[in-house]
C-alpha positions in Angstrom: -68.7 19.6 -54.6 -69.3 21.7 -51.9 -68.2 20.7 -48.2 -70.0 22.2 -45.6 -69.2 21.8 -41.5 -71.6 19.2 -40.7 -72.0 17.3 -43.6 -71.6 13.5 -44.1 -69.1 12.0 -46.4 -69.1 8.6 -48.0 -65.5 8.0 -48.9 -64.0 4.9 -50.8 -61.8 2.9 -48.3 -63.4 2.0 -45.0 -62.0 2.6 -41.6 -60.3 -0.2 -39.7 -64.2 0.1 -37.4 -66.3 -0.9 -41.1 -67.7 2.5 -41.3 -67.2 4.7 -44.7 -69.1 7.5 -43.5 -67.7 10.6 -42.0 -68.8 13.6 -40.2 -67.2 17.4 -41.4 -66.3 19.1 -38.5 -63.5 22.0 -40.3 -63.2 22.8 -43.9 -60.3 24.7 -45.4 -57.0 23.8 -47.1 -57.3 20.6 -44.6 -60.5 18.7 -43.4 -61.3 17.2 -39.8 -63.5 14.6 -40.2 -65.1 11.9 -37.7 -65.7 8.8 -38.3 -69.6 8.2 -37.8 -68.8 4.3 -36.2 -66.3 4.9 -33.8 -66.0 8.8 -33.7 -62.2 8.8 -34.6 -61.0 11.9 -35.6 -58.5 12.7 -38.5 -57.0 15.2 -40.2 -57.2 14.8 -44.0 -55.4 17.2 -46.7 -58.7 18.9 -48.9 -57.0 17.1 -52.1 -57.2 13.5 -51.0 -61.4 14.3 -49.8 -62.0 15.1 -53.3 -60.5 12.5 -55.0 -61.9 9.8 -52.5 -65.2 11.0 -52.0 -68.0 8.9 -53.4 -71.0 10.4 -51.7 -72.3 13.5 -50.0 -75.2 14.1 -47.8 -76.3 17.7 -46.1 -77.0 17.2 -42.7 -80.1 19.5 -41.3 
């Protein structure tokens, strides 16, 4: 797939908040993502995105 800053990714487990959606806000060797319920931010190795992710949606 192809992550772009600003994207929205559905990933498998949920966050603690019940959201499984996430924001893109860096893209490299490691991601930042937000969480779109309660705008918690992690850092998340590229690896573990791709194997988790079971959705993408472009943003405009």
């Amino acid at each position: 797939m192809d992550y772009e800053v600003g994207d929205i990714v559905k990933l498998k487990k949920q966050h603690p908040c019940g959201s499984k959606e996430w924001r893109i806000l860096r893209v490299g060797a490691d991601f930042r993502l937000e969480c779109m319920g309660c705008s918690h931010q992690i850092m998340i190795p590229r690896k573990q995105v791709e194997k988790n992710t079971r959705g993408l949606r472009k943003e405009e």
